[in-house]
N, C-alpha and C positions, 0 to 999 in steps of 0.2 A: 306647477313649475313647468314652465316653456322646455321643452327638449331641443337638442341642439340639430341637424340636418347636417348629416353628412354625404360628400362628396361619393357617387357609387363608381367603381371602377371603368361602370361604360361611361360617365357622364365625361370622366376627367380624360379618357384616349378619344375621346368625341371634342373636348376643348383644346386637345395637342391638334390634332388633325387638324382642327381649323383654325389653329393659330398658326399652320405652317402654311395655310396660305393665304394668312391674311400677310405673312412678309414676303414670300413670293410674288402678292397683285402690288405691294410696295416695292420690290425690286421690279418690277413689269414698269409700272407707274412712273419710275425714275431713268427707264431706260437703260438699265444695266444688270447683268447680271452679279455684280461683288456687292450688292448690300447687307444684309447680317451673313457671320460669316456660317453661321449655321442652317442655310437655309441654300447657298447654290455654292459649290466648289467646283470650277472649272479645271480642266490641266491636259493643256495641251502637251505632248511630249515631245524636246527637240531631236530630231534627227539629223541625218547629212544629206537625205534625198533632196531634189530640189521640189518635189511635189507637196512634204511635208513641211518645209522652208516657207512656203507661198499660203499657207494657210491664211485665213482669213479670221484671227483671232476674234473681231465684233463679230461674223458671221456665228460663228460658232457658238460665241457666249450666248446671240439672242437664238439661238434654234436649243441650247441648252435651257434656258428661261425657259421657252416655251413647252418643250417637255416636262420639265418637273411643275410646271403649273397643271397643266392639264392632268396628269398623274397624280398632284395635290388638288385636286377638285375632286377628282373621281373617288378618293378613299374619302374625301370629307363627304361626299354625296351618299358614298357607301356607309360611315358611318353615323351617319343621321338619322339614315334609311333602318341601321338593326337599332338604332333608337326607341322607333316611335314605336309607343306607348311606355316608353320610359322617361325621357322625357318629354318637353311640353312641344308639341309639333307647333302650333304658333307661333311660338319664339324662333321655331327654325325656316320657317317658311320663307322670310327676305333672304338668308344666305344659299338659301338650298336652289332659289330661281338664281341668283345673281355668280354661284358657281356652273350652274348648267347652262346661262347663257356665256360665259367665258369659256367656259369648256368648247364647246359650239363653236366659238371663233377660232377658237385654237385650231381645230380640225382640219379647216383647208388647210391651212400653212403646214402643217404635216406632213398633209398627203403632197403639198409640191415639196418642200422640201426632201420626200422620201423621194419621187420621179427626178427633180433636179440632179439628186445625187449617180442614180438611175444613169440620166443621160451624160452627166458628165464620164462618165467609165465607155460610154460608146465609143467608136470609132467617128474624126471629128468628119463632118460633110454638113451641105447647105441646110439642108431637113435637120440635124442635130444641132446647128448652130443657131437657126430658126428659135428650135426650140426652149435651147437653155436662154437663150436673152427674154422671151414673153414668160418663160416661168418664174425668172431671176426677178424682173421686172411687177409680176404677179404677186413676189414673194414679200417684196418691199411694199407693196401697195396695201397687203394684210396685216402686216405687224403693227402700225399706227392705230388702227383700232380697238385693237384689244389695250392695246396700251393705254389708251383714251377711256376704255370700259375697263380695266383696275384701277383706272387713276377718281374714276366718277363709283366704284364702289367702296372706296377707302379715303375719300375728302369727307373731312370735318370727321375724319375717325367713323364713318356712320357702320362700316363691316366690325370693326370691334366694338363700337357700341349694342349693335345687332348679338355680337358675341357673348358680352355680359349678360345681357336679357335672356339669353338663351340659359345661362347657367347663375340667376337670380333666385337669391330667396324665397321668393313673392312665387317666382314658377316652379319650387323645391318641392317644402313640404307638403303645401295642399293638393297639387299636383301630384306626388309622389304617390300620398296617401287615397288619395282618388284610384287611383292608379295599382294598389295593394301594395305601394315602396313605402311607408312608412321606415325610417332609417335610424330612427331612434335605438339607443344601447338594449330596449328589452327585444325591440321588432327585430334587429339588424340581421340577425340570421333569417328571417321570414324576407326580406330584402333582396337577400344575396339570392337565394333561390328563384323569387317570382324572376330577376332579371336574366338569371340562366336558364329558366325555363325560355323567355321572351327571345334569348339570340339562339334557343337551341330551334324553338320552332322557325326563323324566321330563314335559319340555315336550311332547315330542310327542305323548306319552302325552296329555296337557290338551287337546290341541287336537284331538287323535281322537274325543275325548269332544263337545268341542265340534261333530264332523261330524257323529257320530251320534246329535243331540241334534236335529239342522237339521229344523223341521217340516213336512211335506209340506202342511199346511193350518194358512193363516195366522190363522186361526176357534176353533183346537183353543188353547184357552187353558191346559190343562195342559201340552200341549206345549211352549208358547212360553214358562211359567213354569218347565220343564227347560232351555229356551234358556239361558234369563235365568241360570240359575246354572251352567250350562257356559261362559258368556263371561265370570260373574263370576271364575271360578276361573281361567280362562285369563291374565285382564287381572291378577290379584295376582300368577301365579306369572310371567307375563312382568315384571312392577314390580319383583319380586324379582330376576329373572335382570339383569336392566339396571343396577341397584345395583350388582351385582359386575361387570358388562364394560358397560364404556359404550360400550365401540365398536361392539356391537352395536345396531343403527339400529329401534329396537322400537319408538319413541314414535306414528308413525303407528298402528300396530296397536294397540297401546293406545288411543288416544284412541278409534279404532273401537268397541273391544271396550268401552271408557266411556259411550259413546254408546248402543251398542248396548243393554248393562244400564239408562241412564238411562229410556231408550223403554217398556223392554222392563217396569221397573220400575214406571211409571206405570200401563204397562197392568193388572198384577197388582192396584195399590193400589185403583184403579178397580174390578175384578170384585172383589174381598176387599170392598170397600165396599157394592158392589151385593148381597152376600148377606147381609152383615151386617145394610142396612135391609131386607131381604126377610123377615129373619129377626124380626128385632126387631118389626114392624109388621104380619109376616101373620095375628097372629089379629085383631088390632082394627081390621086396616081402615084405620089414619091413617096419618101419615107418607107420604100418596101425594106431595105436590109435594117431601119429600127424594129417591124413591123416583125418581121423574121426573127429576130435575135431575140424580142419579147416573147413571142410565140414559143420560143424553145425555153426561155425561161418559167412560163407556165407550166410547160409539162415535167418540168423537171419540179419547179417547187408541188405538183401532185404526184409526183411518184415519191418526192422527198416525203412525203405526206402520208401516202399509202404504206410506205415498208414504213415509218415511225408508229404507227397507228397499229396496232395489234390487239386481240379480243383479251388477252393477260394483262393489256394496262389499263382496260376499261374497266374490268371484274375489280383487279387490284385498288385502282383509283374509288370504285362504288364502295368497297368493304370497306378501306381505312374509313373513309368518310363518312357511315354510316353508325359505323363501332367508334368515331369520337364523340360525333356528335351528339351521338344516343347518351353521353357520357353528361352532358347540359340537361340531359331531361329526368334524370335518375337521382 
């Protein structure tokens, strides 16, 4: 008698994740952020200022799109990744390039978006008004693309049909069983275990990376931007593991590891800013009082940096992390 294949808890937050952006690259696709209502909630709040008054409601909706897309890539990318060997890497290999290339495009518009907002807060002069019109104009000139690349990964349905395959029968049991998941009612507890084992190692694996990411000199700005994306990666695939056992006590270490990328993040946007006007303005000589005011913002976001960062939240953040995760392997 055929046994039936059941659904394992990583498989089905692995099928949410990616169904959340295949409506996302369908709202990208259609140019709006109001398509399903579970998937982008905007809300502006009104005021009486006249600076809030003037907002630029489309601006916002498509820089709000663009964020939750990119944030919906990166956990689907994340959770593929504590996947594999669970399930069938095959079947994920079209959505796994076709999120990391959107991902990818997303990226600049971010980073102008973050300097635009940057420059608008300046004091107005010819060098700052320079600027906002080529970044504004820069800004517009990236967003059609990506729209263009959700629109060509989700025509004729091929990202949800990609989807199915991923989580098909044909790739279930044999695959499974391959694999030591066999999920049938006598195996299911031998199931449950191989794939706690499979995200207990793969976490530690993250958080290795995260040790040896750790920078001996807190000055060395590329180092602490290899930080920054070792705690990023840490903090998604622990979001992920928490999804499927809540009983595991992760949310302190998260918020750390949130924190930690927030800091860490600032500091990056700061030095990327600081070369951009270095760049932009070293032949002519202007743009020194942007030049100035970035410059003092750097040292402020590493000192913001230095007093946040203490040897009690590194020890702290290593023990929760070590004492839950050990808790997948046992």
């Amino acid at each position: 008698m055929k046994t039936m294949t059941r659904i394992n808890p990583v498989e089905r937050c692995v099928r949410q994740r990616l169904k959340d952006v295949a409506d996302l690259l369908e709202a990208m696709a259609n140019g709006t952020s109001h398509g399903k209502q579970s998937v982008v909630r905007l809300a502006v709040t009104p005021t009486n200022s006249e600076e809030d008054a003037s907002i630029d409601t489309e601006k916002v909706s498509k820089s709000k799109l663009i964020h939750d897309l990119r944030v919906a890539c990166r956990r689907g990318e994340t959770a593929l990744c504590a996947s594999t060997g669970i399930l069938a890497a095959t079947k994920s290999n079209w959505i796994r390039q076709r999120m990391h290339q959107i991902r990818k495009l997303c990226n600049p518009l971010r980073d102008n978006e973050i300097f635009l907002k940057w420059l608008e807060k300046q004091a107005t002069s010819k060098p700052q008004r320079k600027l906002v019109k080529s970044v504004s104009q820069a800004i517009k000139e990236e967003y059609p693309p990506v729209a263009d690349r959700a629109q060509k990964a989700i025509q004729q349905h091929r990202f949800e049909q990609h989807l199915q395959k991923l989580s098909s029968s044909d790739a279930g049991a044999d695959e499974h069983a391959a694999n030591g998941l066999d999920l049938s009612d006598e195996h299911e507890q031998n199931g449950l275990v191989n794939w706690r084992h499979q995200l207990g190692r793969w976490l530690f694996h993250i958080l290795d990376g995260l040790i040896h990411n750790f920078p001996d000199d807190h000055d060395n700005f590329k180092a602490l931007h290899q930080l920054r994306i070792a705690a990023k990666r840490l903090r998604y695939g622990m979001e992920f593991v928490a999804e499927i056992d809540s009983k595991l006590k992760l949310q302190e270490p998260i918020q750390a590891l949130q924190d930690m990328q927030e800091k860490l993040g600032e500091l990056h946007d700061a030095v990327v800013r600081l070369e951009r006007l270095q760049a932009e303005f070293n032949r002519h000589r202007t743009g020194n009082e942007l030049i100035s005011v970035a410059q003092e913002g750097l040292e402020s976001s590493l000192a913001d940096w230095k007093n946040w960062w203490q040897p009690a939240i590194w020890k702290r953040l290593l023990k929760q992390s070590i004492v839950e995760v050990s808790k997948l392997l046992t």
